[in-house]
Each structure stands twice: as C-alpha cells, then as structure tokens.
Biotite code that builds the C-alpha atoms (Angstrom):
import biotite.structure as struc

atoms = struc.array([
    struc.Atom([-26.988, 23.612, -41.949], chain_id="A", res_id=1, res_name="UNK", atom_name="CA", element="C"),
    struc.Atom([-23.816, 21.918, -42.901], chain_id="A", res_id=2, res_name="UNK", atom_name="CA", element="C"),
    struc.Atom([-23.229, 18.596, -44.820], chain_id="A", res_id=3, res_name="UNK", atom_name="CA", element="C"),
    struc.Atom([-20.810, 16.142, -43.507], chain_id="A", res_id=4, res_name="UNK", atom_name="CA", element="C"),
    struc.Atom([-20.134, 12.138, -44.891], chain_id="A", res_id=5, res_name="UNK", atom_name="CA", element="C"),
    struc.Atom([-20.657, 9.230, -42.749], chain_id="A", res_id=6, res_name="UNK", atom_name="CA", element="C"),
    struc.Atom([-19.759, 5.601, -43.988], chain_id="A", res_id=7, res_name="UNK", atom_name="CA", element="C"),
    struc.Atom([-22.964, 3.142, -44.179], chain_id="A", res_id=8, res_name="UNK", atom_name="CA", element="C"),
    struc.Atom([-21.969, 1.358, -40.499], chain_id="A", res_id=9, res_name="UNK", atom_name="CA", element="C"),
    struc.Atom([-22.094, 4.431, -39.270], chain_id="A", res_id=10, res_name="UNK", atom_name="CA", element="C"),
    struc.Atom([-25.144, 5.610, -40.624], chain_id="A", res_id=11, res_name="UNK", atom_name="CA", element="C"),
    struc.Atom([-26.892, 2.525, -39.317], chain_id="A", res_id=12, res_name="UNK", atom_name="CA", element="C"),
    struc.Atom([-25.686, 2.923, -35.803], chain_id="A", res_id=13, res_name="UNK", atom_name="CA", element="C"),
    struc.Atom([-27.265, 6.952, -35.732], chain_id="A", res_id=14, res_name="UNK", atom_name="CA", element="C"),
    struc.Atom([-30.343, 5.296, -37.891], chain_id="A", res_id=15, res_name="UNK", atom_name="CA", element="C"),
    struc.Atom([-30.956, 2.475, -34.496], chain_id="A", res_id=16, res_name="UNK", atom_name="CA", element="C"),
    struc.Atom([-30.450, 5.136, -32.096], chain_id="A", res_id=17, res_name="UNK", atom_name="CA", element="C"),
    struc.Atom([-34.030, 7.233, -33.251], chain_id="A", res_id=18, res_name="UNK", atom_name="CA", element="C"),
    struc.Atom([-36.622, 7.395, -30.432], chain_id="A", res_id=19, res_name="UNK", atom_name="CA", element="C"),
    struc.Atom([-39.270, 9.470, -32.833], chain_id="A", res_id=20, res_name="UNK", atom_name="CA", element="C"),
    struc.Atom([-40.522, 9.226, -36.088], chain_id="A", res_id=21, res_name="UNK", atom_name="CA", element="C"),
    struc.Atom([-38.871, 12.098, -38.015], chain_id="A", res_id=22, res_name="UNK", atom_name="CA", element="C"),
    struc.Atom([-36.021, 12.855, -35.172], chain_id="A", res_id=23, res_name="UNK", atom_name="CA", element="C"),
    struc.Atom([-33.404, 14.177, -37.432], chain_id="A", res_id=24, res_name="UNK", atom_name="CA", element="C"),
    struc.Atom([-29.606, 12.952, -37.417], chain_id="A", res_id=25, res_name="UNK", atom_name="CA", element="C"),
    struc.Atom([-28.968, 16.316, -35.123], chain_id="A", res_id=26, res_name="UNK", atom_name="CA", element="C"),
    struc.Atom([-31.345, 15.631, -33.137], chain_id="A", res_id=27, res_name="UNK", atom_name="CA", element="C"),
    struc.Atom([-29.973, 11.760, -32.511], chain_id="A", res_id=28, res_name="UNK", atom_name="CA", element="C"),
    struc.Atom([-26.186, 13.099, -32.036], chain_id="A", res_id=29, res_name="UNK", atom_name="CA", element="C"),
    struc.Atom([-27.131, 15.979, -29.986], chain_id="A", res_id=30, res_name="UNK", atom_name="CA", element="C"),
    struc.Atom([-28.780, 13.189, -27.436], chain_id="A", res_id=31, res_name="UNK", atom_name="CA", element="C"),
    struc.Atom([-26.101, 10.908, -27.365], chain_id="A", res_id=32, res_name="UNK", atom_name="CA", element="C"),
    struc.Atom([-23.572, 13.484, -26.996], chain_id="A", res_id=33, res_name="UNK", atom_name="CA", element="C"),
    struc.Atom([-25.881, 14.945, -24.485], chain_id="A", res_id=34, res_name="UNK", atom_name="CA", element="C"),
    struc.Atom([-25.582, 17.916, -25.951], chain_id="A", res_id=35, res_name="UNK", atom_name="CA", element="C"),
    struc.Atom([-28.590, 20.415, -25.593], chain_id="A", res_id=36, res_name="UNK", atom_name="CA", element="C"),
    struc.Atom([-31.316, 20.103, -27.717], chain_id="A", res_id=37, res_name="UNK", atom_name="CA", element="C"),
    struc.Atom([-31.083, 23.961, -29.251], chain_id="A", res_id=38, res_name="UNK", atom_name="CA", element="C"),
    struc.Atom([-27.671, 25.208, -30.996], chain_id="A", res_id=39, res_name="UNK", atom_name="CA", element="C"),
    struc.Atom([-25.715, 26.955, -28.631], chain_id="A", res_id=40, res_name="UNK", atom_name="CA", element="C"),
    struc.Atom([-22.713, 28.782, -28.552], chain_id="A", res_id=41, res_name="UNK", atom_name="CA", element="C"),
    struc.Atom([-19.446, 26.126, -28.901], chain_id="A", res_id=42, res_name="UNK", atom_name="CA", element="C"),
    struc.Atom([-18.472, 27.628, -25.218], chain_id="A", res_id=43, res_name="UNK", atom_name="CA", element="C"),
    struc.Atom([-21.292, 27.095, -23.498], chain_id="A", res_id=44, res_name="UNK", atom_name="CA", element="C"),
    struc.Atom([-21.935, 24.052, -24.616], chain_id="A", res_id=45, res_name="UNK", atom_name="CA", element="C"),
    struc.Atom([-18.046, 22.504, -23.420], chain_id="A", res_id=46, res_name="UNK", atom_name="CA", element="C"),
    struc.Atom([-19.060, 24.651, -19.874], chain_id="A", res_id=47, res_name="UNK", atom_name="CA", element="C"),
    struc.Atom([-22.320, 22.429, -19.796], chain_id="A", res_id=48, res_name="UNK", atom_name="CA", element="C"),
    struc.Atom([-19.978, 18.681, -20.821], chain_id="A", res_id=49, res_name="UNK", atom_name="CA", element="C"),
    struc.Atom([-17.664, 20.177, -17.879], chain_id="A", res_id=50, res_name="UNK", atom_name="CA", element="C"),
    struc.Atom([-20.393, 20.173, -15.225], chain_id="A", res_id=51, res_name="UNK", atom_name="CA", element="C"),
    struc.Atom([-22.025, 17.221, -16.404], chain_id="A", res_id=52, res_name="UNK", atom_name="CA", element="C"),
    struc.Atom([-18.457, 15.587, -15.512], chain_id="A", res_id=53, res_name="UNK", atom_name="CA", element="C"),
    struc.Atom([-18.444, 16.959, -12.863], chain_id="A", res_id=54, res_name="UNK", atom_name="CA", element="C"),
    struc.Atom([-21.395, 15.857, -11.228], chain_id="A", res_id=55, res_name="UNK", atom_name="CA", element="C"),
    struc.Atom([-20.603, 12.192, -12.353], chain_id="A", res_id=56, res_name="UNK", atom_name="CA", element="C"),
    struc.Atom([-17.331, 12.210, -10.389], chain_id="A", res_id=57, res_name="UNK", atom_name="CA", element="C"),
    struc.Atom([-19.041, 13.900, -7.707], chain_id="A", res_id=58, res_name="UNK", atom_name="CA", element="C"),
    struc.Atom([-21.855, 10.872, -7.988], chain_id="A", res_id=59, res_name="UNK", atom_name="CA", element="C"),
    struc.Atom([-19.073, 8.091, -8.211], chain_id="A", res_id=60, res_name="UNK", atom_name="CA", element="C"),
    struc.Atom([-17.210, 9.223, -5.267], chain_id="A", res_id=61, res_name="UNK", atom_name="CA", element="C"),
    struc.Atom([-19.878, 9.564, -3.019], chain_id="A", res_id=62, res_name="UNK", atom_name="CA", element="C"),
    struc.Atom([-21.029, 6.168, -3.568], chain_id="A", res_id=63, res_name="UNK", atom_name="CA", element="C"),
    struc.Atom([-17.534, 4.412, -3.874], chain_id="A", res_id=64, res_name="UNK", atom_name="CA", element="C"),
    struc.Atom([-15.243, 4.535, -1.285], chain_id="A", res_id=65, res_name="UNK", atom_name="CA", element="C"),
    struc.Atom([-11.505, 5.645, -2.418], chain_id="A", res_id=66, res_name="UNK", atom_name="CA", element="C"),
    struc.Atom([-9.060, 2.865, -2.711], chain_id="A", res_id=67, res_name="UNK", atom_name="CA", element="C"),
    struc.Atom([-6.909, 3.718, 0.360], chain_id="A", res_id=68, res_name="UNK", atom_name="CA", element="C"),
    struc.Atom([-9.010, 5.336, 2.782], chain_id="A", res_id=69, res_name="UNK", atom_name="CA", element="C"),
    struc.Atom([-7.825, 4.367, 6.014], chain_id="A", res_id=70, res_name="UNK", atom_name="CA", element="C"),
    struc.Atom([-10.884, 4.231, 7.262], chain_id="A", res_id=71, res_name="UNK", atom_name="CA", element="C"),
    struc.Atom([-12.231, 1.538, 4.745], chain_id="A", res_id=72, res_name="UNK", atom_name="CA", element="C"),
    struc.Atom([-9.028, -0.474, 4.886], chain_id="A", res_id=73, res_name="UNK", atom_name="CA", element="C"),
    struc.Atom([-9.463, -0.702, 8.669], chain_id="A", res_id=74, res_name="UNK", atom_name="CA", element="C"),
    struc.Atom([-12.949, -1.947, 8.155], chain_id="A", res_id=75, res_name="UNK", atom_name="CA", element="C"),
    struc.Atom([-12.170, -4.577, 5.977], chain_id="A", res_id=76, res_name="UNK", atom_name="CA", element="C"),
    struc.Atom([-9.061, -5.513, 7.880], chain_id="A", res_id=77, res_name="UNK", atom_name="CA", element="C"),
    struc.Atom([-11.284, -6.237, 11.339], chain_id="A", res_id=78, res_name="UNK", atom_name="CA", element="C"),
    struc.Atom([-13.818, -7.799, 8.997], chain_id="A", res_id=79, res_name="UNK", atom_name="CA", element="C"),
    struc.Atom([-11.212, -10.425, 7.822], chain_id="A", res_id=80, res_name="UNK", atom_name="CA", element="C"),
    struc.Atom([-9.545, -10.643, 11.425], chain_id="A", res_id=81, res_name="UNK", atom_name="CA", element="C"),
    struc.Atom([-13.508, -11.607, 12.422], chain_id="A", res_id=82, res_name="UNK", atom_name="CA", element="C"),
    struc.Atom([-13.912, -14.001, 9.602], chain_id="A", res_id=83, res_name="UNK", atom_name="CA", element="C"),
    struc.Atom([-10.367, -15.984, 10.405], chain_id="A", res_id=84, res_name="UNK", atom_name="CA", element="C"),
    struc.Atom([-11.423, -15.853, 14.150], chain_id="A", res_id=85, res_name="UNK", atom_name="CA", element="C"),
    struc.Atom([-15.043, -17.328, 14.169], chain_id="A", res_id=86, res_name="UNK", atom_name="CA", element="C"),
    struc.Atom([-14.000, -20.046, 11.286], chain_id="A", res_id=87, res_name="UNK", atom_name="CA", element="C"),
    struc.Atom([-14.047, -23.697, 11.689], chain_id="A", res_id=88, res_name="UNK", atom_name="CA", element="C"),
    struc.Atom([-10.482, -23.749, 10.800], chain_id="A", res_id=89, res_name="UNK", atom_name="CA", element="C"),
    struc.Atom([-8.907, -21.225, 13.201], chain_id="A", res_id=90, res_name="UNK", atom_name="CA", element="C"),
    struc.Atom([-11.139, -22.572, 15.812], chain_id="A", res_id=91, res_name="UNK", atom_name="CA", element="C"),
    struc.Atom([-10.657, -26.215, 15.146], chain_id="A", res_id=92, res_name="UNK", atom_name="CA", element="C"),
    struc.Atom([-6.617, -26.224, 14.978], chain_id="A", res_id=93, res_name="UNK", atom_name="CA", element="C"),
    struc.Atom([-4.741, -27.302, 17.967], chain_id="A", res_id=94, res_name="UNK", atom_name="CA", element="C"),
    struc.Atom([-1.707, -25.783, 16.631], chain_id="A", res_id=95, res_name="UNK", atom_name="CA", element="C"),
    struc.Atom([-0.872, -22.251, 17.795], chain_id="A", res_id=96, res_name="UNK", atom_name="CA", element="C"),
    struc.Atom([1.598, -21.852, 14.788], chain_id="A", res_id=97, res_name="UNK", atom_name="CA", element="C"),
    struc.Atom([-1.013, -22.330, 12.056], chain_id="A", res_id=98, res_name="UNK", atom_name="CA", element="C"),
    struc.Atom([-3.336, -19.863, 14.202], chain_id="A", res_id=99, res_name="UNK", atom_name="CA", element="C"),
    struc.Atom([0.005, -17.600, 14.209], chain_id="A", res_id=100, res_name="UNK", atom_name="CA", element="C"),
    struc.Atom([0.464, -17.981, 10.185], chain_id="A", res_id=101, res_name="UNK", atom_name="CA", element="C"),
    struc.Atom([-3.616, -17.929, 9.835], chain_id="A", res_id=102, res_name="UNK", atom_name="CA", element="C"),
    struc.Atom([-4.317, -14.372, 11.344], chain_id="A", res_id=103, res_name="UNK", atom_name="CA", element="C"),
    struc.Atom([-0.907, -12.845, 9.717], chain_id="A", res_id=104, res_name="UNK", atom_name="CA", element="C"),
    struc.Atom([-2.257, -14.013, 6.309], chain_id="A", res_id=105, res_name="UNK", atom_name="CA", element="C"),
    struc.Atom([-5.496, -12.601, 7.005], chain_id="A", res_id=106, res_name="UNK", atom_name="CA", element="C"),
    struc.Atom([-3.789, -8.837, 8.329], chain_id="A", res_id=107, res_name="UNK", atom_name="CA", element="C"),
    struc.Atom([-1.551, -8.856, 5.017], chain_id="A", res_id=108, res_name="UNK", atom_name="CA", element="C"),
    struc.Atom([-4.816, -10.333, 2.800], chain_id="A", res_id=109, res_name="UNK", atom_name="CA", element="C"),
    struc.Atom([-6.545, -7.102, 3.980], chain_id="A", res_id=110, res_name="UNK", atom_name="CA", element="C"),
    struc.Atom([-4.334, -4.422, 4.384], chain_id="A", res_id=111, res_name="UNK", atom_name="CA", element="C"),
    struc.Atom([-0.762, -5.016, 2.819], chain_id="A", res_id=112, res_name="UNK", atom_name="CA", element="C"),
    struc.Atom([0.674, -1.997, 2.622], chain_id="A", res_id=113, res_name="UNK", atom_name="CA", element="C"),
    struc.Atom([0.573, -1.170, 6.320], chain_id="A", res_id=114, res_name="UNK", atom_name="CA", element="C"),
    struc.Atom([1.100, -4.969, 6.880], chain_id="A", res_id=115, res_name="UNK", atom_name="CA", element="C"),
    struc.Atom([4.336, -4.425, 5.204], chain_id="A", res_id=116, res_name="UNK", atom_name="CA", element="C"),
    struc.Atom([5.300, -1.290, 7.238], chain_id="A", res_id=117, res_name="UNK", atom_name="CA", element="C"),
    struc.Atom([4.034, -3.018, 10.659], chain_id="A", res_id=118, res_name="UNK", atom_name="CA", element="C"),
    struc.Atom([6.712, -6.035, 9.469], chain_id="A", res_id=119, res_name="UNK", atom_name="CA", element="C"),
    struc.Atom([9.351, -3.203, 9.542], chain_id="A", res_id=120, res_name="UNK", atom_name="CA", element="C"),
    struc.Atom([9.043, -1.886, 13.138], chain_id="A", res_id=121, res_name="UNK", atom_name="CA", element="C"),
    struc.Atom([7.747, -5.130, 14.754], chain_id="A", res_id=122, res_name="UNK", atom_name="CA", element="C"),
    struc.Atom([11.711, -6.751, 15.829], chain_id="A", res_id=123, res_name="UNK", atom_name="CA", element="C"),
    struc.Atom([12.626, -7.952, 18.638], chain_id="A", res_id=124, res_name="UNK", atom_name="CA", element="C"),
    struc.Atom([15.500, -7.044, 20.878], chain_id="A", res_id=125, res_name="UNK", atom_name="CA", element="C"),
    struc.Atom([18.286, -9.429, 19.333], chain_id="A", res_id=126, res_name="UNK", atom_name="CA", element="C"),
    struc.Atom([16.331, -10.744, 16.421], chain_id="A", res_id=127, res_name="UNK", atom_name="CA", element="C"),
    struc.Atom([13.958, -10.020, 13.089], chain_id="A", res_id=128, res_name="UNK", atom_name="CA", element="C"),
    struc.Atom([10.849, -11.491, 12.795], chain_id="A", res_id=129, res_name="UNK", atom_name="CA", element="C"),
    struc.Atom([9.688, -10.686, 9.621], chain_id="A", res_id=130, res_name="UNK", atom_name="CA", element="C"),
    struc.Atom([11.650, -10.791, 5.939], chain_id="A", res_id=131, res_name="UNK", atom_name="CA", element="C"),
    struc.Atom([10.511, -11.286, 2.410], chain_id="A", res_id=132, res_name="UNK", atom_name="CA", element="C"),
    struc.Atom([13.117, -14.559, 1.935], chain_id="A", res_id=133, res_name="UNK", atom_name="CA", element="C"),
    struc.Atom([13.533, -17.661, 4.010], chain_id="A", res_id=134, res_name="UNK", atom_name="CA", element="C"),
    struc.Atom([17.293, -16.922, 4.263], chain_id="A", res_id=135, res_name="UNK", atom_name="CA", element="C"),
    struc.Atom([17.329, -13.639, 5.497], chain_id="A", res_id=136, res_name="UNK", atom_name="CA", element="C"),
    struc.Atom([15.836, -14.994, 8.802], chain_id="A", res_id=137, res_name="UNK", atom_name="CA", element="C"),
    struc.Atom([17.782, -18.124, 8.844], chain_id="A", res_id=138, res_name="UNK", atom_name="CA", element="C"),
    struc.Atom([21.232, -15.680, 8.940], chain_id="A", res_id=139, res_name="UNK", atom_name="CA", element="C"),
    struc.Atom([20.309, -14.566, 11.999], chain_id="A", res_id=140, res_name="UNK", atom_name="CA", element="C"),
    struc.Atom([21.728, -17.766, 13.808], chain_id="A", res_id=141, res_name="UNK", atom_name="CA", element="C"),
    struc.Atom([20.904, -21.449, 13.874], chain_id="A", res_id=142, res_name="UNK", atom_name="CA", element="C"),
    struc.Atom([17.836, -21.913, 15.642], chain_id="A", res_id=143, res_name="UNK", atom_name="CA", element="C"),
    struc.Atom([16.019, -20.020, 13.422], chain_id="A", res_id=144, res_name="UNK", atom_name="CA", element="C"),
    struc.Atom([12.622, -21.868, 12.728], chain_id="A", res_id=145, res_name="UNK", atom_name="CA", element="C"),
    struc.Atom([11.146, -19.810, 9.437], chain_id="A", res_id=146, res_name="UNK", atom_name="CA", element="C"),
    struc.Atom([8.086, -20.264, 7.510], chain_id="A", res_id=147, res_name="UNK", atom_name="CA", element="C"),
    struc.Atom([6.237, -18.273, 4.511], chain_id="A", res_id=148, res_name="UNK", atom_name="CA", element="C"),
    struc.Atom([2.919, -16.332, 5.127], chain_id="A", res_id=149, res_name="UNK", atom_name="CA", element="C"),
    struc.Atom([0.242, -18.044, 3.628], chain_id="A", res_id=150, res_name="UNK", atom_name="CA", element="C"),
    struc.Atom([-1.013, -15.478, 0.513], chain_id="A", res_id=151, res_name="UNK", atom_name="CA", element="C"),
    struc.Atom([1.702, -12.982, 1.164], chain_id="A", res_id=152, res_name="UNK", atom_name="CA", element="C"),
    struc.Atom([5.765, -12.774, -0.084], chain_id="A", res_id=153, res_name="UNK", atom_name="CA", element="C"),
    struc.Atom([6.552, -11.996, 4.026], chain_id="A", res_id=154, res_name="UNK", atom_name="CA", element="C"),
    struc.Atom([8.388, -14.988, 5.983], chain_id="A", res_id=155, res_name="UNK", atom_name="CA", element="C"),
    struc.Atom([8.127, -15.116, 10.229], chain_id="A", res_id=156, res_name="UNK", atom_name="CA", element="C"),
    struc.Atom([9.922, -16.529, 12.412], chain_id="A", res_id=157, res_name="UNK", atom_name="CA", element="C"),
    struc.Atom([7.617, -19.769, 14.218], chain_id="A", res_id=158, res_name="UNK", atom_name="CA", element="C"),
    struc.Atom([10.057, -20.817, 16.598], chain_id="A", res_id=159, res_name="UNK", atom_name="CA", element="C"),
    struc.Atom([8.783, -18.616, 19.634], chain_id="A", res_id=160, res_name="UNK", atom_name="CA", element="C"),
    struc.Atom([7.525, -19.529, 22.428], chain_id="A", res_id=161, res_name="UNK", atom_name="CA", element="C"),
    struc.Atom([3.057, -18.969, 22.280], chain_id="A", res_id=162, res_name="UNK", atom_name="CA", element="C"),
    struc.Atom([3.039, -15.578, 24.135], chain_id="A", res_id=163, res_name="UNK", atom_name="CA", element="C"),
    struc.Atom([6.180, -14.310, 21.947], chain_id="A", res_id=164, res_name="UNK", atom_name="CA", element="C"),
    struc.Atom([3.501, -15.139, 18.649], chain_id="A", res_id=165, res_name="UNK", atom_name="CA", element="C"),
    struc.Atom([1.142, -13.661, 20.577], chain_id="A", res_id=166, res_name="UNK", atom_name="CA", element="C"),
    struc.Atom([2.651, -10.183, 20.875], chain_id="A", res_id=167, res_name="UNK", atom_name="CA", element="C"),
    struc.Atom([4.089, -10.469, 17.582], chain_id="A", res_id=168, res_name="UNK", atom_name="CA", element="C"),
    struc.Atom([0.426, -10.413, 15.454], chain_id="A", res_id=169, res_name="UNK", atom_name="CA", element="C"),
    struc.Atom([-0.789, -8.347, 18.561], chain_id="A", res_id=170, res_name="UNK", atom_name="CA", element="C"),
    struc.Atom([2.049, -5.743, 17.745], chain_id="A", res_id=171, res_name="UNK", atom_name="CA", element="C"),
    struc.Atom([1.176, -6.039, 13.998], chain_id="A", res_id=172, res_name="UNK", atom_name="CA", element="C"),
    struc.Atom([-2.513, -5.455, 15.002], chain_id="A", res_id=173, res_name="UNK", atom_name="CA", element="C"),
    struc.Atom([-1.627, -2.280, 17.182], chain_id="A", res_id=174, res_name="UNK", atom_name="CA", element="C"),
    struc.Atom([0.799, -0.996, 14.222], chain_id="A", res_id=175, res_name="UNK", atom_name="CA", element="C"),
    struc.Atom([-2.606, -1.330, 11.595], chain_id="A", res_id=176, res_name="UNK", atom_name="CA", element="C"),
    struc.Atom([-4.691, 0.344, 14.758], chain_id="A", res_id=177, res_name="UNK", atom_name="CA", element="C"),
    struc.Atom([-7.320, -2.107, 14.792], chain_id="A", res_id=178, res_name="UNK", atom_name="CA", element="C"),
    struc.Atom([-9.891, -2.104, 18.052], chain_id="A", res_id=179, res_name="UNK", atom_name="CA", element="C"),
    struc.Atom([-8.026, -2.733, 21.600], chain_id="A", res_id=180, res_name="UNK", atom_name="CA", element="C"),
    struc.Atom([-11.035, -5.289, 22.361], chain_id="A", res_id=181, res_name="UNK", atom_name="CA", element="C"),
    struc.Atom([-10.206, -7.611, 18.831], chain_id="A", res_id=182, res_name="UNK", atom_name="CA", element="C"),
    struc.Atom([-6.255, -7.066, 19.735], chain_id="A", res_id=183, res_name="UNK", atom_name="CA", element="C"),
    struc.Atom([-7.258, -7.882, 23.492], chain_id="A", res_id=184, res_name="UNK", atom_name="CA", element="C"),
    struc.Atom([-8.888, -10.829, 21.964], chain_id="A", res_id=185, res_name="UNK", atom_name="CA", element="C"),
    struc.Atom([-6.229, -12.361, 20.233], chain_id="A", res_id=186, res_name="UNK", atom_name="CA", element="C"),
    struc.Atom([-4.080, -12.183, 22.755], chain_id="A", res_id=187, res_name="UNK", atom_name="CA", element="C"),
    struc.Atom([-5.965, -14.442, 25.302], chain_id="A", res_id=188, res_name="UNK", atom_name="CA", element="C"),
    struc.Atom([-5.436, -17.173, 22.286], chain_id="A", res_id=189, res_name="UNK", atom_name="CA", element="C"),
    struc.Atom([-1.357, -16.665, 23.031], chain_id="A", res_id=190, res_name="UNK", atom_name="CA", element="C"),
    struc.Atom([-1.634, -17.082, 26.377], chain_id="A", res_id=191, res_name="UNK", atom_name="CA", element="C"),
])
C-alpha cells in the first residue's frame, strides 16, 4: 500500500464521508469515486467509469426531452396557442389587432426559430409583412401601419384588413405545422 499527503481540509472532508466504524480512507475514496470495492486492474476499472457514464446519459435522455425536438417544440407551441386562446385577455379584447399581435407573440414565445423562418416565406404579393426594424416595413410605401411583436425583435405590418391578419398568423401556423383544427380555429376569429 502506498502513502500519499492530504492537507487537514481535506482530510476532514474523507474523515465526514465514513459510513462504518473502521472503513479505511480506500475504502471512503473508492465509494465516492465509485470505484469497485476490490483493486482492479487500472483498465478495467476506466471500462467500468465508461459504462457507468454511459448509462447516466442513457438515464438523462430518456427522461428529458432534447432541446429541439420537433416534436416537443410543437407541443409546447399548441400548448401556448391554447393558453392565449382560452384567456380572459384574448377573449375579452374587441380589437382584432391586439388578438393579431397576441397569438404572433405567443407562436414566437414558443417556437422562435421556426417563427423566424415562417416570417421569411410568409409575404405577400407586393408587400413584406414581417421585419426585425420598424423602418424596414415603413420603406415599403406610405401606408404602412407597423408595430413590434410583443416579447419578440419581429415587427408586422397591422394595417390589413381582418381576414388579411387572419391568413397571415394562419400561414405562420401552417409554416410551424401545428393541427389543421387549432389553424381552422383561428381563422374563424379573422373572419
């Protein structure tokens, strides 16, 4: 058996660690390095660390889902569509424009990566409806009516008629592929 120096903190902290009477200082690092409890071989050991690992990840991944799995971002973006939908707000506002700017918020809120890439191919035939500044919109002409995304860098243009919002977040909705019947329902609130 080799001898090797510790400092007194450290000491102390392999000292609090003892589960038995008599467990020796081996014994202590060998279970909080969960290494196994006879000497083995330096290889065999590292080849037992390695599956340990990798039954941890395995553990962790099965019970969180990954960060952009489609299928969890959808989930969470109908979730949030749901919540903005059956709130006193949304369902108490008279104005179609803050129900416009309400349910884009919540689509960018819950997904903004694909919100971002629905912004790029939703356009109309002679204008833009989505840009990251006020003034990029207001160059394409006059009557250009913009306002800023609650929660989100994205501007929209407001000044369209209620079915022209309508298709807009409907568009955005069918870009992020949420259900027909939540897109279906949004649309009977632009009619």
């Amino acid at each position: 058996m080799k001898n090797i120096e510790v400092d007194d903190e450290l000491y102390q902290y392999i000292a609090s660690r003892t589960q038995s009477i008599g467990e020796s200082a081996s014994d202590i690092l060998r279970r909080l390095l969960r290494l196994p409890s006879s000497p083995q071989p330096f290889v065999l050991v590292q080849q037992n660390t390695l599956n340990e690992l990798k039954e941890l990840v395995t553990e962790k991944s099965l019970k969180k889902p990954v960060k952009n799995d489609p299928e969890t971002n959808l989930e969470k973006t109908v979730q949030r569509v749901e919540k903005v939908l059956k709130s006193e707000a949304f369902t108490q506002e008279s104005k179609n424009v803050v129900r416009f700017l309400m349910l884009l918020s919540a689509l960018h809120k819950a997904d903004p990566e694909t919100f971002s890439q629905a912004t790029e191919s939703i356009r109309g035939t002679e204008r833009t409806y989505f840009a990251k500044t006020e003034q990029a919109l207001l160059s394409h002409g006059s009557s250009v009516k913009a306002k800023q995304i609650p929660d989100s860098p994205f501007w929209v243009v407001t000044n369209n008629n209620t079915n022209r919002k309508g298709l807009i977040v409907t568009g955005v909705m069918e870009f992020m592929q949420l259900p027909k019947h939540l897109i279906e329902r949004v649309k009977m609130l632009f009619v």
